[in-house]
N, C-alpha and C positions, 0 to 999 in steps of 0.2 A: 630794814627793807620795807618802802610801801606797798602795800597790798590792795588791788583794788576791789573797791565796795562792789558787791554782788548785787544784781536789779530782784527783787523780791517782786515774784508773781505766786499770785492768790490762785486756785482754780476750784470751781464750784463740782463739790461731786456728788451734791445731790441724785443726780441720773442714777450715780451707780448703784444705790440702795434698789432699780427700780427694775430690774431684768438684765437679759442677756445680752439682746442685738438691737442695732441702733443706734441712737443716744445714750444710752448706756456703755455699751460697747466704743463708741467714740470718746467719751470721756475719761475710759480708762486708758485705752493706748495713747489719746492728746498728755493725760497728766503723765505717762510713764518716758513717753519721748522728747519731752522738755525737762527731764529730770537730765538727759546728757547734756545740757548749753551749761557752756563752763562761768558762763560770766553772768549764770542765773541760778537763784533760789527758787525753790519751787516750793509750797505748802499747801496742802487739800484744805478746802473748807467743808464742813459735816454741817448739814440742815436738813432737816425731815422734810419729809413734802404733807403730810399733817398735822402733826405733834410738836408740844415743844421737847428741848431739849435740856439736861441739866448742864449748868456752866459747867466749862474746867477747870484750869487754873490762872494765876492770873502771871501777868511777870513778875510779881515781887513771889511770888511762890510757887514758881516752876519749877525749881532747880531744887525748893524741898521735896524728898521722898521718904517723908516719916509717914507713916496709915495713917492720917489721917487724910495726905492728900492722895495716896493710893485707892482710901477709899472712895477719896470722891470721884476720881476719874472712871472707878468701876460702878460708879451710880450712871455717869456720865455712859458707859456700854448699856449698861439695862436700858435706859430712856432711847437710846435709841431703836433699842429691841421692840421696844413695848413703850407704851405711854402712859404715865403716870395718871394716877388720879387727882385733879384737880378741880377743889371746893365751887360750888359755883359763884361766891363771893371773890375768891382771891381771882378768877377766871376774869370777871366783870371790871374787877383794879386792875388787872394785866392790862387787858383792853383797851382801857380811857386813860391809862399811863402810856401805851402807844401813841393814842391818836394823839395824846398833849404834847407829846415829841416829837410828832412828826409835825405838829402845827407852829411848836417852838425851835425846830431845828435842835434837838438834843439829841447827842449823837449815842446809839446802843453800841455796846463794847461787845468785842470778843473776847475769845477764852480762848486757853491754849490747851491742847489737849497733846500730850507728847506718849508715840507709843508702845516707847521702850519696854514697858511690864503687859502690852495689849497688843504684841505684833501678829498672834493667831488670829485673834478679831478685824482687823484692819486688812490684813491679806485676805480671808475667806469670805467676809462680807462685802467688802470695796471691791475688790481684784482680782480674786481667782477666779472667776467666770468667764474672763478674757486672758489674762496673763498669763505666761508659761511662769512657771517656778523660779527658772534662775530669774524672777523681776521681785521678788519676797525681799532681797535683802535693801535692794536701794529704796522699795517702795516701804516700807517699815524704818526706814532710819530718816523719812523727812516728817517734817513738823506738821501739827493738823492744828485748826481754828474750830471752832464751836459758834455758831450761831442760831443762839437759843431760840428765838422763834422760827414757828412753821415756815414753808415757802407758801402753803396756803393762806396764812395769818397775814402776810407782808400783803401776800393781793388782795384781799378783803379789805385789810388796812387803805390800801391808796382806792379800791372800789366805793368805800364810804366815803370818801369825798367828794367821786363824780356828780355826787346829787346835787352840792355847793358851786360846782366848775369843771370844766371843760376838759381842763387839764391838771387833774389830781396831784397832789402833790403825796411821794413818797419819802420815805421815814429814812436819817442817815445813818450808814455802819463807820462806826472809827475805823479809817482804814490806813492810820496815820504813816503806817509806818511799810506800807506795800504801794508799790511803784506802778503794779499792772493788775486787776481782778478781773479774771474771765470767767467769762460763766456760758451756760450750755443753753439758755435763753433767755429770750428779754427777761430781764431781774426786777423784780419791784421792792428795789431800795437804791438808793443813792451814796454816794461813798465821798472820803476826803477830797477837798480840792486838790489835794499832790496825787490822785490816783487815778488812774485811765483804768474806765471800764472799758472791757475786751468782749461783746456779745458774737458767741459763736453762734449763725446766725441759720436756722437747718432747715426752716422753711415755714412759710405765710397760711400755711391749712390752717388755724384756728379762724383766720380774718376770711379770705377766697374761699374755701370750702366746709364753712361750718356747716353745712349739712352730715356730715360727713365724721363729725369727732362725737366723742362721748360727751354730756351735763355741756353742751352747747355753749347755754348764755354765758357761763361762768369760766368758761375757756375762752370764749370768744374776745370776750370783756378785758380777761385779764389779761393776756396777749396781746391784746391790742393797747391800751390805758400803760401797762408796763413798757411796750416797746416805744412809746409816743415820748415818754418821761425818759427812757434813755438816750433816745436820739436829741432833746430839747436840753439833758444836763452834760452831751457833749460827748459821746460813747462812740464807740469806734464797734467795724461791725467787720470779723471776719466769716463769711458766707462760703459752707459748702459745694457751693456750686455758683454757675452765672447765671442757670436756671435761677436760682433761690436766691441770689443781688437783684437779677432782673426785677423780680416779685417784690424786693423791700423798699426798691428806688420805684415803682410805679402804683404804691401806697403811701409813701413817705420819701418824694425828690429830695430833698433838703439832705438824706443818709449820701446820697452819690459821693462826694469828696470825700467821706470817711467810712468805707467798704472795700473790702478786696477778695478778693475770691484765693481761699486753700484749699484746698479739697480734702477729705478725710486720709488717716491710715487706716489700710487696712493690715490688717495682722498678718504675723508670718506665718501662723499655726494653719494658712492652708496655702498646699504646694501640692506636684505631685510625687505618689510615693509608688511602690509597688503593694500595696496592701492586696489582699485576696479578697475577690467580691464575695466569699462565703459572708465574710464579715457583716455585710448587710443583712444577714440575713439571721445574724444573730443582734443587731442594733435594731432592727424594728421590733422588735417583740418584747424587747427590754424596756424599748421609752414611749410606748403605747402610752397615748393622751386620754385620759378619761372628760366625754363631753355628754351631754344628754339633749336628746330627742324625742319630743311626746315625752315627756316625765320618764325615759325608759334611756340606762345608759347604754351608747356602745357598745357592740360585744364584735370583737374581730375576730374571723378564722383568718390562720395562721397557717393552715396547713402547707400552703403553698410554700413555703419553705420548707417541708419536708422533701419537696419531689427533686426541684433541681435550680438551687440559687442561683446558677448561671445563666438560667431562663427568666429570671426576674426581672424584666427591664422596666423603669419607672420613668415620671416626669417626677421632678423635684421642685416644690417653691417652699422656700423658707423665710415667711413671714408671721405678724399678728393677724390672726383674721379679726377681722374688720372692713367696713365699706370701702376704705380706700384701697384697698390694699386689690380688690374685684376677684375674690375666690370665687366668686358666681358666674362669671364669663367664662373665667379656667374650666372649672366642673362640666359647663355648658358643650364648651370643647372640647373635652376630653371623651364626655360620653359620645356625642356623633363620632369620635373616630373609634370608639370601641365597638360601635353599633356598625361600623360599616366596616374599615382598610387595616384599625390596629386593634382587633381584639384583646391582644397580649397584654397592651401598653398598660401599667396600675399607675396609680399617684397616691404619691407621696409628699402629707405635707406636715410640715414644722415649723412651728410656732405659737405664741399662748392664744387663749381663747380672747378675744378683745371686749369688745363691745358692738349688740344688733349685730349679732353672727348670728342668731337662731337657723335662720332659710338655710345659712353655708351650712348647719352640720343637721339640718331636714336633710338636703341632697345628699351627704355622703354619709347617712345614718344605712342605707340600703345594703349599699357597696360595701362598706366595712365589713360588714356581716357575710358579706360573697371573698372576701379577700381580695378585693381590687383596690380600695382605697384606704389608707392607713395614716391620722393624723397622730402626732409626734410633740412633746414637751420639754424641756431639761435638756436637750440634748446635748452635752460638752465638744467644744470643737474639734476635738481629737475626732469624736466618729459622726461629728458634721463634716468633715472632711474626705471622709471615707464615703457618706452618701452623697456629695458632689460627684466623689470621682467615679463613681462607678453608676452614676443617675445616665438617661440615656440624653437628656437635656435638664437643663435648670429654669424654669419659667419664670419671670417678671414681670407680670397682667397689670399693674398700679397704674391706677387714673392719676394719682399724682405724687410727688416723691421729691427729698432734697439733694438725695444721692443713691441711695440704695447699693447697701452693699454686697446683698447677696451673687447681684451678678458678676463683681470683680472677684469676690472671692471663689465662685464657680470656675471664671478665665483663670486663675492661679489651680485649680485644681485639674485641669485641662478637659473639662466639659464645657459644651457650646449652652450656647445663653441665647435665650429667644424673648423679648423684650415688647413691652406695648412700645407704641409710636408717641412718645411722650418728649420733649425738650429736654429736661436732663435725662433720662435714658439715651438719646444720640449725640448729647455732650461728654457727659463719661465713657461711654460703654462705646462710642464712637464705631467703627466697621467690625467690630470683634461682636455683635450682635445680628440678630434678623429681627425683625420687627412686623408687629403688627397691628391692628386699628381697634383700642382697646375698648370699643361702642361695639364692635362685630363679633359675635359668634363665628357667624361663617370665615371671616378673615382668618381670626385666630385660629381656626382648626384645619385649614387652607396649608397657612404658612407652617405648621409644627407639622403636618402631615409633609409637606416638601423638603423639610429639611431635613426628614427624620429618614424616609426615603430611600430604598435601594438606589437607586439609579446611577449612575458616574457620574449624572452632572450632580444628584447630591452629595453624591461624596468628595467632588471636590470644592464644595462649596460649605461641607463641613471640615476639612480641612483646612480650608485660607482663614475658617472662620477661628480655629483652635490656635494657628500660627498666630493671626493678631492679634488673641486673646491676649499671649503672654507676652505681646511685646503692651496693649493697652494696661494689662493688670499690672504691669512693672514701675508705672508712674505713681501708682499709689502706693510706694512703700514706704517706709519709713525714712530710705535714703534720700529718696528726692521729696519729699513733703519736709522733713525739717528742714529744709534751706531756708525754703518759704515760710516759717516760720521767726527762724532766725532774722531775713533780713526783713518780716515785716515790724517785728520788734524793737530792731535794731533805729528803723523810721521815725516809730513812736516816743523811742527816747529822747531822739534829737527832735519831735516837733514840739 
């Protein structure tokens, strides 16, 4: 009986060594729900965003498992743990052996790294951040690639060219033998002519708002320089949002005929449940974020959850702080209404410290100390889920955004979502939000102060707002996002 040949797709899972929400968090649910297409392969590629990494194995020595190749692949675990020490002689041959490959078209190999004797590592490192448990067994019985250099190395690599020309030329990966490689953004490398690179494509901040990110030029550059070289070697772009297509076709027209918009999964790990809002009140105190202000860290009272958790009402944002993200507006907001209509109201916020947050945690260095404001770290989705549901809103202040998941995953937990007046924000989040003008103070503490509201018109205006939550937050799940994946796939074959 013939059997037909499975399409082998690559997917880069860089992100996931790199936190919990976001592109990280997308990269795991994208790799775990294309593991069900029956008539596709699917294989993680492991690349450091630093360091190199040690080879695996190769195919003529996969299928041995004498120690010797056991040990290699457990060298192969350390290195990506930690980074080896590297002579600065062999450093410097590393180097000028790139760039003469990348000048000669010599293609760098992969390695296969298989993680039958390493499925603890592979799960708790890659995937258990996102993934429920019953996803351990499928996601540990597929095959992983090794690609020994950095991702920082690869853009430095095509960045020492721009000096020579315009349009850099990037270094290629043998990818002889995979049909599709996707990766989580523009990649600075090149692949087999039999292979369609797949840039999942989450949005233009490094290019439109370098003010705004971390080490600027060096993001800015390589975002840009990288994404130039995959659209010119004929990459295909699936875009988050039409927010974030919009941004790539009005940088680079020439992507329009190969972009399509999917929009993320979001995870099933938030619904709602009957949990006890006591619960919060034992999850704030647990994942207190340690931040420092004036050389002098944090120090939270907590008391207020001695008295009566069910007077606890909070605003909830769960992001990185950093400038984009506008915890400085939030803050600005919240205090005028504590100062005047919602004394009660505390915030609550979750997420790592980013980068040029100093000012954000000046302002809530005070509050913390009074028990009104409480930032939050590690949080695992089980009791982010519990702070959605029982948050009295979920706030979304972002000047600018590819999708942002916290506010669907908010509408699945059946708390209302209050939104800056942003283009993708009224694309995704569509009438299951209220909005407001993320330049104004006064705006924003206008509109949270209305919706938040005694009055029967607000509460029927938080009502329609919770109904359409769950009918908008139902578009991203898993069931209707892999269609769209499948038949854009399915396109790519036949082009």
């Amino acid at each position: 009986m013939q059997t037909t040949k499975q399409t082998k797709i690559l997917i880069d899972l860089k992100p996931a060594l790199d936190g919990y929400a976001g592109i990280p968090q997308e990269t795991r649910l994208l790799f775990y729900s294309l593991q069900g297409l029956e008539d596709y392969q699917v294989e993680g590629l492991i690349q450091h965003g630093g360091h190199v990494l040690r080879p695996a194995l190769s195919d003529k020595t996969l299928h041995k498992k004498g120690p010797k190749q056991i040990k290699k692949l457990a060298r192969v675990v350390i290195s990506i743990l930690e980074p080896e020490y590297i002579s600065h002689v062999k450093a410097y041959f590393r180097r000028h052996y790139l760039r003469f490959a990348t000048l000669f078209r010599i293609k760098i190999k992969l390695t296969t790294f298989d993680p039958a004797l390493f499925q603890d590592f592979i799960w708790r490192v890659f995937f258990s951040k996102t993934l429920k448990s019953n996803a351990k067994e499928v996601i540990t019985s597929s095959m992983y690639r090794i690609l020994s250099p950095s991702k920082n190395q690869l853009h430095n690599l095509g960045l020492h060219f721009r000096f020579y020309t315009s349009e850099p030329p990037y270094i290629t990966i043998n990818t002889q033998n995979i049909d599709f490689f996707l990766v989580q953004t523009p990649f600075p490398g090149r692949v087999s002519h039999q292979t369609k690179m797949i840039v999942r494509y989450h949005d233009a901040v490094p290019i439109l708002m370098p003010h705004v990110i971390s080490d600027r030029k060096f993001h800015q550059e390589s975002h840009f320089y990288a994404l130039q070289d995959n659209i010119k070697q004929g990459a295909w772009f699936a875009c988050i949002s039409k927010a974030t297509r919009h941004d790539l076709i009005k940088i680079f027209p020439e992507a329009a005929e190969r972009s399509v918009v999917i929009y993320n999964v979001v995870s099933d790990e938030y619904y709602e449940d009957d949990s006890d809002k006591k619960m919060v009140a034992k999850i704030v105190p647990n994942r207190l974020g340690i931040a420092e202000s004036q050389e002098k860290k944090i120090k939270y009272k907590v008391t207020c959850f001695e008295e009566d958790p069910f007077e606890f009402n909070y605003l909830l944002i769960v992001s990185t702080i950093e400038p984009r993200k506008n915890h400085l507006l939030l803050l600005d907001a919240w205090e005028r209404l504590k100062y005047t209509t919602m004394p009660d109201l505390k915030l609550v916020i979750v997420g790592h410290l980013g980068w040029n947050c100093g000012d954000v945690v000046d302002i809530f260095f005070p509050w913390a100390g009074r028990g009104e404001v409480f930032y939050l770290n590690d949080v695992p989705s089980y009791e982010l889920r519990i702070l959605y549901q029982h948050a009295t809103a979920t706030i979304c202040p972002s000047f600018q955004e590819g999708f942002d998941y916290s506010g669907i995953e908010s509408m699945c937990c059946g708390t209302p979502v209050i939104a800056s007046d942003i283009p993708v924000h009224r694309e995704v989040y569509d009438n299951a939000a209220v909005y407001f003008n993320p330049y104004s103070v006064e705006d924003a503490a206008k509109v949270i102060e209305e919706t938040l509201e005694s009055t029967q018109k607000a509460k029927k205006q938080l009502n329609k707002l919770l109904k359409n939550g769950k009918i908008v937050s139902a578009q991203y799940s898993k069931k209707n996002i892999l269609p769209q994946w499948v038949k854009f796939l399915n396109q790519l074959k036949q082009s």
